[in-house]
C-alpha positions as CSV (number, residue, x, y, z in Angstrom):
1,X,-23.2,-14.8,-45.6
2,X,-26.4,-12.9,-46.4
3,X,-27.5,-9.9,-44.8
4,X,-30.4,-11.5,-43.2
5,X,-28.2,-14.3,-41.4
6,X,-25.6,-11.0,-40.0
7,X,-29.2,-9.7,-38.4
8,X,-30.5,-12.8,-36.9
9,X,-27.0,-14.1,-35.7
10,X,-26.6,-10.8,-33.4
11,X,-30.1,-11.3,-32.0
12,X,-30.7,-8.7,-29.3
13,X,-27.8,-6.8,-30.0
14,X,-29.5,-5.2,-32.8
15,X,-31.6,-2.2,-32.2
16,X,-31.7,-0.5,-35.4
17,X,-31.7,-1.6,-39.4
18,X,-31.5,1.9,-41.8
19,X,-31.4,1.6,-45.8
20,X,-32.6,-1.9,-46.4
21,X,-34.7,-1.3,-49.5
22,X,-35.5,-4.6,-49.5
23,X,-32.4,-6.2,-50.5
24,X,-30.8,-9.6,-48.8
25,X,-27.4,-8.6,-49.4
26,X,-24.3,-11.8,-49.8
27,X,-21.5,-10.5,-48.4
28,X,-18.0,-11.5,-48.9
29,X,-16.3,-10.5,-45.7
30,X,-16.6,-9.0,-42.3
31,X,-13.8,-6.2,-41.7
32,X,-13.0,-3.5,-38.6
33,X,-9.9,-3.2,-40.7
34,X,-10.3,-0.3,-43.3
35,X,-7.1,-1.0,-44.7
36,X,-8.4,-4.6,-45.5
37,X,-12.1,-3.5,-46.9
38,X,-12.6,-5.0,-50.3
39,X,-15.5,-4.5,-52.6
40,X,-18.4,-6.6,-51.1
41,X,-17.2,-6.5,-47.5
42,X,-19.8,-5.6,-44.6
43,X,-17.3,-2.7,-42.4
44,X,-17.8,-2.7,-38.5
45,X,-16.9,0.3,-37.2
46,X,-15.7,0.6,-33.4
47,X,-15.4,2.7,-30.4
48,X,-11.5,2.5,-29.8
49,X,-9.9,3.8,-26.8
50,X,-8.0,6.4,-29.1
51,X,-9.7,6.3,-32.5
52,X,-13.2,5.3,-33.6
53,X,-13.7,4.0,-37.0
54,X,-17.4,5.3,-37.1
55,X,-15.4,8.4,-39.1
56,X,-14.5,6.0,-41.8
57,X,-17.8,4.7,-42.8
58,X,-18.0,7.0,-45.4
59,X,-14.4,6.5,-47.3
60,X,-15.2,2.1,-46.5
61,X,-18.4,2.8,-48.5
62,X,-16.6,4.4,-51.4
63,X,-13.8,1.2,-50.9
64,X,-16.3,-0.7,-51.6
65,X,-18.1,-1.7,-48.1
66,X,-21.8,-3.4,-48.9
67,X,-22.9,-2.8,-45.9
68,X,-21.8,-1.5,-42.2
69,X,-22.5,-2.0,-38.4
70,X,-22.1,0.9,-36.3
71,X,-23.0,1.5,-32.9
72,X,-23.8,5.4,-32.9
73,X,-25.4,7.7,-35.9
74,X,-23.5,8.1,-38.4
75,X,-22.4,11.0,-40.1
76,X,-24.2,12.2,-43.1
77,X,-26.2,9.1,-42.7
78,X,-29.8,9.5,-44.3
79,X,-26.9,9.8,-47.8
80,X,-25.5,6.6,-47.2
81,X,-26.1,4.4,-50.4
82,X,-25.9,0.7,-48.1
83,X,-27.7,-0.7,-45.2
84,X,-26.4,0.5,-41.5
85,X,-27.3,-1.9,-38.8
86,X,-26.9,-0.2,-35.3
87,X,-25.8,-2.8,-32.7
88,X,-25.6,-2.2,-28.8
89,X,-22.0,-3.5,-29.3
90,X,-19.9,-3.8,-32.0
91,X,-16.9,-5.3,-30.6
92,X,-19.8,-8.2,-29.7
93,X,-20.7,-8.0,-33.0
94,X,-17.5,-8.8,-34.6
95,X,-16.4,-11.4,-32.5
96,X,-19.9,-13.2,-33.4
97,X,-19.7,-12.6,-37.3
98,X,-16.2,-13.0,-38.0
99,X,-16.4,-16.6,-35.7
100,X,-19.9,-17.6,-37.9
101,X,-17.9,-16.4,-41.2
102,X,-15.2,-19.1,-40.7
103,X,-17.6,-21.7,-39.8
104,X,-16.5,-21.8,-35.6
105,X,-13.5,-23.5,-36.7
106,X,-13.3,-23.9,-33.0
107,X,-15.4,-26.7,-33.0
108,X,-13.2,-29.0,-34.6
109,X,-10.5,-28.4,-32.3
110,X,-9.6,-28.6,-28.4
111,X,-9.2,-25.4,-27.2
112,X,-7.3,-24.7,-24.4
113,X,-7.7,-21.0,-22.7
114,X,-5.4,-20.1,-20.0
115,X,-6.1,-16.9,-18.2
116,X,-5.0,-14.7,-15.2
117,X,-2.5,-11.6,-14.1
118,X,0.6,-13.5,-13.9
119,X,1.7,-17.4,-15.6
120,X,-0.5,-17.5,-18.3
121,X,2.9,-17.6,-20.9
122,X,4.8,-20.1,-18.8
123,X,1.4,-22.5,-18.6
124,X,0.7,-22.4,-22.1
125,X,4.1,-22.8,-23.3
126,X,4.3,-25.5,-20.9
127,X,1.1,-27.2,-21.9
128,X,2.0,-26.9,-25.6
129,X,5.5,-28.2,-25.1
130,X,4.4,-31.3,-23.7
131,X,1.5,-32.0,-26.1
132,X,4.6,-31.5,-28.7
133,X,6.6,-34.3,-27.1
134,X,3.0,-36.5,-27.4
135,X,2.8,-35.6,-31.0
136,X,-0.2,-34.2,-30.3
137,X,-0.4,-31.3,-32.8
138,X,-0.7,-28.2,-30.8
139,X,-0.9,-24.4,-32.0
140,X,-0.2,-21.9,-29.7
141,X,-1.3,-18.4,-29.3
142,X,0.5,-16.0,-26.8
143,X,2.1,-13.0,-25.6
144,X,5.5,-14.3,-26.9
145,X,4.7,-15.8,-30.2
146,X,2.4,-17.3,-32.0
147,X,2.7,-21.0,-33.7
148,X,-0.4,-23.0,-35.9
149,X,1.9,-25.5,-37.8
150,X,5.2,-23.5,-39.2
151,X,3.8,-20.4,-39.4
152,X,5.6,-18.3,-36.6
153,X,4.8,-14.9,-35.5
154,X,7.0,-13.4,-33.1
155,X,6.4,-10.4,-30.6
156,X,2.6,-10.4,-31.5
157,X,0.6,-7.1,-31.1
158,X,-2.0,-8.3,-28.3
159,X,-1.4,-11.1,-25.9
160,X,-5.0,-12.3,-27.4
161,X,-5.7,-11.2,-31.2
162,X,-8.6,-9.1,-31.9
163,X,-12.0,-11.5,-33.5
164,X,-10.9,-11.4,-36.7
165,X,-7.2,-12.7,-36.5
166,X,-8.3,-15.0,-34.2
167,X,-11.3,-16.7,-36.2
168,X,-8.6,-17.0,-39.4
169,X,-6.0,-18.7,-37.0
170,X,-8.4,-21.5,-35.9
171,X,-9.2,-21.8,-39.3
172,X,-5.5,-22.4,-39.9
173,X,-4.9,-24.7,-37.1
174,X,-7.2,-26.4,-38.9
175,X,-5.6,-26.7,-42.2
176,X,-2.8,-27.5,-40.4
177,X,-4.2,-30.6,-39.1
178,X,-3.6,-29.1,-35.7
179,X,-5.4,-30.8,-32.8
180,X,-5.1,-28.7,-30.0
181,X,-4.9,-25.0,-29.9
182,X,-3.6,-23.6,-26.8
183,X,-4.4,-19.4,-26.0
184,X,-3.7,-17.0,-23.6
185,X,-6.6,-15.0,-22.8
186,X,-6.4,-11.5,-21.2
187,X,-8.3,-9.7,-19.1
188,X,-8.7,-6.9,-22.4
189,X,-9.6,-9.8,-24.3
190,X,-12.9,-10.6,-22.6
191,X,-13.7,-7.2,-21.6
192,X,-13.6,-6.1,-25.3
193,X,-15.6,-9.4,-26.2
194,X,-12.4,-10.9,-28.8
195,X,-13.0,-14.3,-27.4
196,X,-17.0,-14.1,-27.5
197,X,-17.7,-16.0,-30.8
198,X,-15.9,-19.0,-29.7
199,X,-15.4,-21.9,-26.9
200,X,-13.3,-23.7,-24.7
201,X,-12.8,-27.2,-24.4
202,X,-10.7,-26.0,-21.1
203,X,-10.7,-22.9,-19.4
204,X,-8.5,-22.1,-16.5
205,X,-7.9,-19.3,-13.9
206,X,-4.0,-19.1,-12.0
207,X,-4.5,-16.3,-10.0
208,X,-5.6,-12.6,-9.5
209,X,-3.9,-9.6,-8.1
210,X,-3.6,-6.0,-8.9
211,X,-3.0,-4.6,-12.6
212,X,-4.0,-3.0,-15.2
213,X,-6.5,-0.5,-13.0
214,X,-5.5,2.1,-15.8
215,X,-8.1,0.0,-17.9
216,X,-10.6,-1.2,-15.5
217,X,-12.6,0.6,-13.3
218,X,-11.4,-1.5,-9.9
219,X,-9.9,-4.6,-8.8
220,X,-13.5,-6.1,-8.6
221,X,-14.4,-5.3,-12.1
222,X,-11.1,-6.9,-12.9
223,X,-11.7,-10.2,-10.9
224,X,-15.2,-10.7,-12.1
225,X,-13.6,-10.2,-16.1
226,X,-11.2,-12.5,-15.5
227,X,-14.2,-15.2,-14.6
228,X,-15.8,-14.7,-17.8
229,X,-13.5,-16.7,-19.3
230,X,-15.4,-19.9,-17.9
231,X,-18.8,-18.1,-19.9
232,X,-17.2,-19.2,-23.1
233,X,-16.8,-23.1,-21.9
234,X,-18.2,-25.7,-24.2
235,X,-21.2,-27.7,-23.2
236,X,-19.1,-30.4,-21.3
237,X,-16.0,-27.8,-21.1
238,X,-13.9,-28.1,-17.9
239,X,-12.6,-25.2,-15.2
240,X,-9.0,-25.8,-14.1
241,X,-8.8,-23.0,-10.9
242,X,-6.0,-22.3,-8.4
243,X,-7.8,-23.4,-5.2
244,X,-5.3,-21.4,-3.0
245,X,-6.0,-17.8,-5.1
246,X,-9.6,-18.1,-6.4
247,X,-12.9,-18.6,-4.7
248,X,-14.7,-21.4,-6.0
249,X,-17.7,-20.2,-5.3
250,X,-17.4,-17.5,-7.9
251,X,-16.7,-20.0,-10.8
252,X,-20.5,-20.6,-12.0
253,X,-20.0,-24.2,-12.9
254,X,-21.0,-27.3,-11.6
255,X,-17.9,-28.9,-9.5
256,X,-17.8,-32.4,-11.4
257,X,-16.4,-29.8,-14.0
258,X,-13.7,-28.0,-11.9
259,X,-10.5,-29.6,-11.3
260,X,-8.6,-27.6,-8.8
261,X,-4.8,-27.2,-8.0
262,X,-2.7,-25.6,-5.2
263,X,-1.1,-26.6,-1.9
264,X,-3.8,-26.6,0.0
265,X,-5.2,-29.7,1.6
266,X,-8.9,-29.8,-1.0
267,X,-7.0,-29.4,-3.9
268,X,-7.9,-31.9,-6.7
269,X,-4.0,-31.4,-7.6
270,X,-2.1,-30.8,-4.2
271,X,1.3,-30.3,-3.9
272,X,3.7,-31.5,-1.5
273,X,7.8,-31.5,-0.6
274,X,8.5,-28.5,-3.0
275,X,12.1,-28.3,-3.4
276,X,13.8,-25.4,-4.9
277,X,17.4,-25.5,-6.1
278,X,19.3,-23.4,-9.2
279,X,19.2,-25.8,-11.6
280,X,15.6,-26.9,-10.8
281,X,12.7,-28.1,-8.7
282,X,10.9,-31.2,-7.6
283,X,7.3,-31.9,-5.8
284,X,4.8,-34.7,-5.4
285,X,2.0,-33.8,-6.7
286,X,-1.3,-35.7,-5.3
287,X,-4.1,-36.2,-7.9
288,X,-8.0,-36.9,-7.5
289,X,-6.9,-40.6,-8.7
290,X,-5.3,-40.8,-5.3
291,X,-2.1,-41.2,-7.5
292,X,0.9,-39.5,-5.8
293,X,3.8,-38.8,-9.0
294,X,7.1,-36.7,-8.9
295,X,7.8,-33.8,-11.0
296,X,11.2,-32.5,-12.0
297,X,11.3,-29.1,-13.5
298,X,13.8,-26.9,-14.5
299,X,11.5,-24.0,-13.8
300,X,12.4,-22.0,-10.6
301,X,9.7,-20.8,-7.8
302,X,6.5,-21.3,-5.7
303,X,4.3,-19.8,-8.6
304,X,5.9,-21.9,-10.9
305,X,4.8,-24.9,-8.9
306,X,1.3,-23.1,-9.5
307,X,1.9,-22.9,-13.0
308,X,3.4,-26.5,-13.4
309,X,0.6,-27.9,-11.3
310,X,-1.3,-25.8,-13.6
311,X,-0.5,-27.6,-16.6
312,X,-0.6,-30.7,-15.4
313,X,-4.1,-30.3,-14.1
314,X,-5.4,-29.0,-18.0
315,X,-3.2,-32.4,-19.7
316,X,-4.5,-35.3,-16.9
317,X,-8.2,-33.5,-17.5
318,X,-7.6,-34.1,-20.9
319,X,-6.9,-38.3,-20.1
320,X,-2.8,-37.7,-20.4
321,X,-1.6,-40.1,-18.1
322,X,0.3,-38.3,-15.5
323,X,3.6,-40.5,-15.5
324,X,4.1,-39.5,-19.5
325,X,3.2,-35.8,-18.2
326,X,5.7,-35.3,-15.4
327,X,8.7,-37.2,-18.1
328,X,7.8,-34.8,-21.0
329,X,7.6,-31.6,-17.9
330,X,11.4,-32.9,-17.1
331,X,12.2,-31.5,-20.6
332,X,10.9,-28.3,-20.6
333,X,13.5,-25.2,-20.7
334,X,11.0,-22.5,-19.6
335,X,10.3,-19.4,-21.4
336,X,12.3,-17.0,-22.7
337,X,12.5,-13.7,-20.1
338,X,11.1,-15.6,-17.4
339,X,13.5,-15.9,-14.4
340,X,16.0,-16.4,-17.5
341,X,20.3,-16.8,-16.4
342,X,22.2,-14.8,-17.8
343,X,24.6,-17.8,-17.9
344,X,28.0,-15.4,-19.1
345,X,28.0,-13.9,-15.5
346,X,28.7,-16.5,-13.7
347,X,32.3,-16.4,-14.7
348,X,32.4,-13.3,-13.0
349,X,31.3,-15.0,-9.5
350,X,27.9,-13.6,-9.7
351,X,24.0,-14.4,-11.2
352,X,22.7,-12.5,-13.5
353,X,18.2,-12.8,-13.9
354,X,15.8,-10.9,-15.9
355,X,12.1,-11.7,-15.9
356,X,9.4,-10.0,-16.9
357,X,7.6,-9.2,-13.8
358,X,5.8,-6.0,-13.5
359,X,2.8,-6.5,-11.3
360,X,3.9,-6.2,-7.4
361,X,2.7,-9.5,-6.5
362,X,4.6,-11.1,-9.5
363,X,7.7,-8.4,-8.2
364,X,7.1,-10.0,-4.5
365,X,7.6,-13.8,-6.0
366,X,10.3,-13.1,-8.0
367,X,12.2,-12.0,-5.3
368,X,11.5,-14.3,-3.3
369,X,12.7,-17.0,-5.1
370,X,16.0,-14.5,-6.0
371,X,16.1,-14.8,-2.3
372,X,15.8,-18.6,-1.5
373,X,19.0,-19.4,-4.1
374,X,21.3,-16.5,-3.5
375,X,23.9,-16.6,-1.1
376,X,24.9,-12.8,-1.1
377,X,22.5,-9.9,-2.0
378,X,20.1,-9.6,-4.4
379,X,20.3,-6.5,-6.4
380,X,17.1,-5.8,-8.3
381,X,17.1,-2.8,-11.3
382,X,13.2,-2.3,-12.4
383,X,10.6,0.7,-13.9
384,X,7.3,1.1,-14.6
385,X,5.4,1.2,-17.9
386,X,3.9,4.6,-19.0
387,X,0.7,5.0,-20.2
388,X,-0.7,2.2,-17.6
389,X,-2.0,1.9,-13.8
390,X,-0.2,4.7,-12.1
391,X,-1.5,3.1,-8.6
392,X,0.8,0.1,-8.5
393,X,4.3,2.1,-8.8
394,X,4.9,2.6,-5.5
395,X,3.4,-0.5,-4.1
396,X,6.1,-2.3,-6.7
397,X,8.6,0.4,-4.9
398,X,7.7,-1.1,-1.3
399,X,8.2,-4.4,-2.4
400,X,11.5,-4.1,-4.0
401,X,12.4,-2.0,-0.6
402,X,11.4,-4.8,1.4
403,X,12.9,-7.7,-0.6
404,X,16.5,-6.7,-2.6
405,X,19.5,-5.1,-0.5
406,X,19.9,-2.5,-3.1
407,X,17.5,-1.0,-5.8
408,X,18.2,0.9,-8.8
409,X,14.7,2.5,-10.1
410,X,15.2,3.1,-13.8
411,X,12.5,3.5,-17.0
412,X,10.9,0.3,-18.4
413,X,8.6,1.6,-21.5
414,X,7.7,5.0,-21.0
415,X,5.3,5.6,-23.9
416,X,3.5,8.9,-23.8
417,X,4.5,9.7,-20.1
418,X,7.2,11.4,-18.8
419,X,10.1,9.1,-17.7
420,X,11.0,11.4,-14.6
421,X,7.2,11.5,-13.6
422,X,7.0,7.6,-13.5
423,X,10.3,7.5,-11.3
424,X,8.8,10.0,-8.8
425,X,5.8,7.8,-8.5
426,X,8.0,4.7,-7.7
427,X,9.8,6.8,-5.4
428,X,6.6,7.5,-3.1
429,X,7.0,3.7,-2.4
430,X,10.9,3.6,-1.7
431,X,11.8,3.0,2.1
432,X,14.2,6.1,2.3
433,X,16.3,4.1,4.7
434,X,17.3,1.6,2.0
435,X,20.0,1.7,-0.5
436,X,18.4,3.2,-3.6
437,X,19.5,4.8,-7.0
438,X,17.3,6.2,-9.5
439,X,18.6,5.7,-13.0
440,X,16.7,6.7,-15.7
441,X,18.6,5.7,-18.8
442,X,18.3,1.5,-18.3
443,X,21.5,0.6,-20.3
444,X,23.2,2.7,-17.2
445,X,20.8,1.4,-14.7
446,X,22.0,-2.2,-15.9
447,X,25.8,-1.1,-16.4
448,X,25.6,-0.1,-12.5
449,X,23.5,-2.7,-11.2
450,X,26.5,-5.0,-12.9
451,X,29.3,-3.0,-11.4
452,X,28.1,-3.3,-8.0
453,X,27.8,-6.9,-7.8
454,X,30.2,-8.7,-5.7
455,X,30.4,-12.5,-5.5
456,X,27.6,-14.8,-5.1
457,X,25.4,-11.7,-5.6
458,X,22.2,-11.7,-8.0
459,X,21.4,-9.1,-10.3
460,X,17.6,-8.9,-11.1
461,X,16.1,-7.2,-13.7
462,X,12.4,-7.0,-14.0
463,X,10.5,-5.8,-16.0
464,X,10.4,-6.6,-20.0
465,X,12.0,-10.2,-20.0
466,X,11.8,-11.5,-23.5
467,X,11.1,-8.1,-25.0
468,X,13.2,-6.1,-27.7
469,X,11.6,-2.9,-27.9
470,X,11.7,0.4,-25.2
471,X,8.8,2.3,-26.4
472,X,9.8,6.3,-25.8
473,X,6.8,8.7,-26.6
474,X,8.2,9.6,-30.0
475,X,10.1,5.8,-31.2
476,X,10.9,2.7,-30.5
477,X,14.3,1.6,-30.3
478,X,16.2,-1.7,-29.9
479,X,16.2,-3.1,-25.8
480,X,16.2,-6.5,-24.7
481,X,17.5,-6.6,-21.5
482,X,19.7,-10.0,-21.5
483,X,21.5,-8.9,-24.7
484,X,22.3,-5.9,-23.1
485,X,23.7,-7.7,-20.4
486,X,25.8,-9.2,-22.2
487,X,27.1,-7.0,-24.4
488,X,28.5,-5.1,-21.5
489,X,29.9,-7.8,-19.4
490,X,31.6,-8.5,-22.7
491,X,33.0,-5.1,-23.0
492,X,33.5,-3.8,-19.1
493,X,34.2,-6.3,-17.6
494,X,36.1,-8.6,-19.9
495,X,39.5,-7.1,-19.3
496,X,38.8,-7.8,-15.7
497,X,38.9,-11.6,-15.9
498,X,41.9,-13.8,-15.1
499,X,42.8,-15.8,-17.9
């Protein structure tokens, strides 16, 4: 890619060119990586939230950098040997380049994105499973993992991966001879532009409730963000919305493109006679065919009848015929962390569930459902992350007062905050006339949540789900919330069981 091309590609975004001399530059590679400059590389520096590369420019010039985007002046800059060209927005900027650079792999592909606050693992798991049982030759790019062929990354750093990653994983999913490739797409995603060089064949929208206010400015900004996603739709790309959360009118694209889902009577995808048990769930589901089908699924809850309903909407879109679609749903496990059994308690008499809920509305449906299969209490044992929206703490606190006979407030992944400043703030939302404990070390939150069960009780514990890592402000150390479980049922309460 020549210089030239970089400047026309970014169009309007450019407001500046310094140090041309005349020279159409071929460039090797676009980087925001430092660590990953090599000679012959253009280097685009960003604004981070906590570090901004625009104080590297200099040392990726002596790595090797041809040339480098900024978006402010840089330092020393009228001794800068290459050509600087200032952009409005360089997070824009990379997502455009790096996308050009691997010639929009995306474009041979379906691309599935799945956004909203809570489902978007269980959906795309789901979706991906099933278009594994069709032979179909998904990838799959999520908070959990990551899977283009059998390459396998576990416990990824973003839910979505920054331009760069991104652009070389459609490229693989390519070499792979993958057809489809199935994302998650977060709300940080399109805010910071990683999804902008590229487009979806499907684009869908679960739901929208209160998080991550730390990061945007209100629950309005955050709403509207989450609608960009249907911006980065394909020509003749289809919307997949939940009728029953989101206003249709805010989804800018013509209907014969939107297929809808929910319970409610307009619903494209309606479902009906939802029946919840432990072991599963069943519903008709009514489609725009005026087809009515049956769905089994071992997956447990109302929003997981969204999320199923979900799926299902994205794979009949897509010309799946709905009766192969509900058999290969009938096989699906579910996800690791999401209401997950702990299966060794129930030779103790009681249910042990950890999920990864953290926003209050996905705190409220948990619950719920805890409630709907338990036949004694429901003992839930949750935190709240540091370093995130400090608003929602004690509006998770009232729910968990509201819903579970006894709570046990403990620390989830503190970060830079301290722990006991994150339990006072859940403690504004406690009702003080409800059996509570406030435990900050989680192994002894979990040991006591575990002691107090009696029989048929359910022990919830929300919070990280799959998750192996507490983050404290100065490590990280080995957590994951079922193993822990286990481990101490295994060593407290073992001597306790009739043989």
């Amino acid at each position: 890619m020549r210089l030239s091309q970089v400047i026309e590609l970014l169009g309007n975004n450019v407001s500046e060119v310094s140090n041309l001399d005349g020279v159409d530059l071929e460039l090797t590679s676009i980087e925001s990586d430092s660590r990953l400059l090599k000679p012959g590389n253009m280097f685009i520096c960003i604004c981070g939230h906590s570090f901004d590369s625009h104080i590297l420019a200099k040392d990726a010039v002596e790595a090797g950098a041809s040339a480098i985007i900024a978006e402010r002046p840089l330092p020393n800059e009228e001794g800068f040997p290459v050509p600087v060209v200032y952009v409005k927005d360089s997070r824009l900027a990379e997502s455009i380049l790096t996308m050009e650079f691997y010639a929009n792999p995306y474009r041979e592909l379906t691309a599935i994105g799945v956004t909203g606050t809570n489902g978007k693992t269980t959906i795309t798991t789901l979706i991906y499973h099933v278009l594994n049982v069709f032979e179909s030759s998904p990838a799959l790019i999520g908070t959990i993992r990551n899977v283009i062929g059998d390459k396998i990354i576990v416990n990824p750093e973003n839910t979505t991966p920054g331009p760069s990653t991104l652009a070389r994983y459609l490229k693989l999913a390519l070499e792979k001879q993958c057809r489809y490739f199935v994302m998650e797409v977060s709300s940080h995603a399109l805010s910071m532009h990683r999804v902008d060089g590229m487009r979806f064949d499907v684009a869908l929208l679960n739901n929208v409730t209160r998080d991550h206010l730390d990061f945007h400015q209100s629950f309005e900004e955050y709403y509207k963000t989450k609608l960009k996603i249907f911006q980065r739709l394909k020509g003749s790309g289809m919307a997949v919305v939940n009728a029953d959360q989101i206003n249709l009118g805010d989804v800018r694209v013509p209907r014969n493109r939107v297929f809808t889902y929910g319970f409610g009577d307009e619903s494209d995808y309606r479902i009906e006679d939802l029946e919840i048990s432990r072991t599963g769930m069943e519903f008709l589901i009514h489609t725009p065919n005026d087809t009515v089908s049956r769905v089994y699924t071992r997956l447990l809850g109302e929003h997981n009848a969204y999320n199923v309903a979900a799926a299902i909407a994205v794979l009949n879109a897509l010309n799946y015929d709905m009766e192969h679609i509900a058999e290969a749903i009938s096989t699906f496990s579910g996800v690791p962390g999401r209401y997950e059994f702990v299966e060794e308690s129930t030779k103790y008499g009681f249910d042990v569930v950890v999920d990864f809920a953290h926003p209050p509305d996905a705190l409220e449906k948990l619950l719920k459902t805890a409630i709907s299969l338990a036949t004694g209490r429901v003992i839930l044992v949750f935190g709240a992350g540091g370093s995130a929206d400090r608003g929602k703490r004690p509006m998770m606190a009232e729910v968990a007062s509201r819903f579970a006979s006894v709570v046990i407030l403990t620390s989830d992944d503190p970060k830079q905050e301290d722990p006991r400043e994150i339990l006072e703030d859940l403690e504004l939302g406690m009702n003080k006339f409800k059996p509570y404990l406030v435990i900050a070390d989680r192994h002894e939150a979990i040991s006591v949540a575990l002691t107090l069960a009696n029989r048929e009780d359910t022990v919830i514990i929300a919070g990280r789900g799959h998750e192996d890592f507490q983050i404290m402000s100065d490590r990280k150390i080995q957590f994951n919330d079922k193993q822990v479980v286990k481990e101490i049922l295994e060593t407290k309460f073992r001597r306790h069981v009739k043989k």
